[in-house]
DOSE-573390 format. One line per field, with one value per residue (C-alpha): x, y, z; chain. Coordinates in steps of 0.5 Angstrom, whole numbers, padded with zeros to 4 digits. Layout:
N
px <- X  ...
py <- Y  ...
pz <- Z  ...
kette <- A  ...
# end
This chain:
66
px <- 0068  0061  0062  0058  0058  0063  0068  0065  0064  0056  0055  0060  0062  0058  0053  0051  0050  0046  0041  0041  0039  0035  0030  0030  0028  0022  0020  0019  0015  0010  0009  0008  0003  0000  0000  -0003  -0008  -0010  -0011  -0015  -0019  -0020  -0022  -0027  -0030  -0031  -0034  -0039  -0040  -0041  -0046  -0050  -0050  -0052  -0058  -0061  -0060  -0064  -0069  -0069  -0072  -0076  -0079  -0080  -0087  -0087
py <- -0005  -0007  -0013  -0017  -0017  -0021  -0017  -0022  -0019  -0019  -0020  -0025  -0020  -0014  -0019  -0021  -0014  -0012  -0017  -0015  -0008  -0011  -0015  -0010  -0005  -0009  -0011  -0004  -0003  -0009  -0005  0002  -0001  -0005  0002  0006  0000  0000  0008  0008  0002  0005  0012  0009  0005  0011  0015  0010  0009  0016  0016  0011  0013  0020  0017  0014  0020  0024  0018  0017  0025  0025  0019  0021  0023  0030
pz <- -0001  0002  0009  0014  0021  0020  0015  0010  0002  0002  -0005  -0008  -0015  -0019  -0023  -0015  -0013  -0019  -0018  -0011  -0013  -0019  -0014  -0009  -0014  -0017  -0010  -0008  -0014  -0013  -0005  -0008  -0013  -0007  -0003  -0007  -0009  -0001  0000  -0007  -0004  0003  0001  -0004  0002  0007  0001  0000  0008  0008  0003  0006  0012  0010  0005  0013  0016  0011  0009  0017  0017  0012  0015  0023  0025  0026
kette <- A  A  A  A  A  A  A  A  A  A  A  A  A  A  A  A  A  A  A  A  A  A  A  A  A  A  A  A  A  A  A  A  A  A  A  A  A  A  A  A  A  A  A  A  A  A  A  A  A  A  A  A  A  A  A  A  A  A  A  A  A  A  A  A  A  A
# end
């Protein structure tokens, strides 16, 4: 049987317990997806700002005296 710190029942019967798991598990879900969202964002912008910043690079080449 699962206790507190103080040798208190943490979930007061089985249908408590399930809900706990249940919002833990929809929770869980709700952060994977926030991450995945996250990383997708985060590469999306590097690849833009790499873009961009090698479109300066060659422009700035193309436009150099020399």
């Amino acid at each position: 049987m699962n206790r507190g710190d103080r040798r208190e029942p943490i979930f007061r019967d089985d249908e408590d317990r399930q809900q706990v798991i249940s919002t833990l598990g929809v929770l869980l879900n709700v952060q994977v997806y926030w991450l995945a969202i996250n990383v997708y964002l985060a590469n999306f912008i590097s690849i833009v700002l790499v873009s961009l910043w090698n479109f300066f690079l060659l422009n700035l080449k193309r436009c150099s005296p020399g």
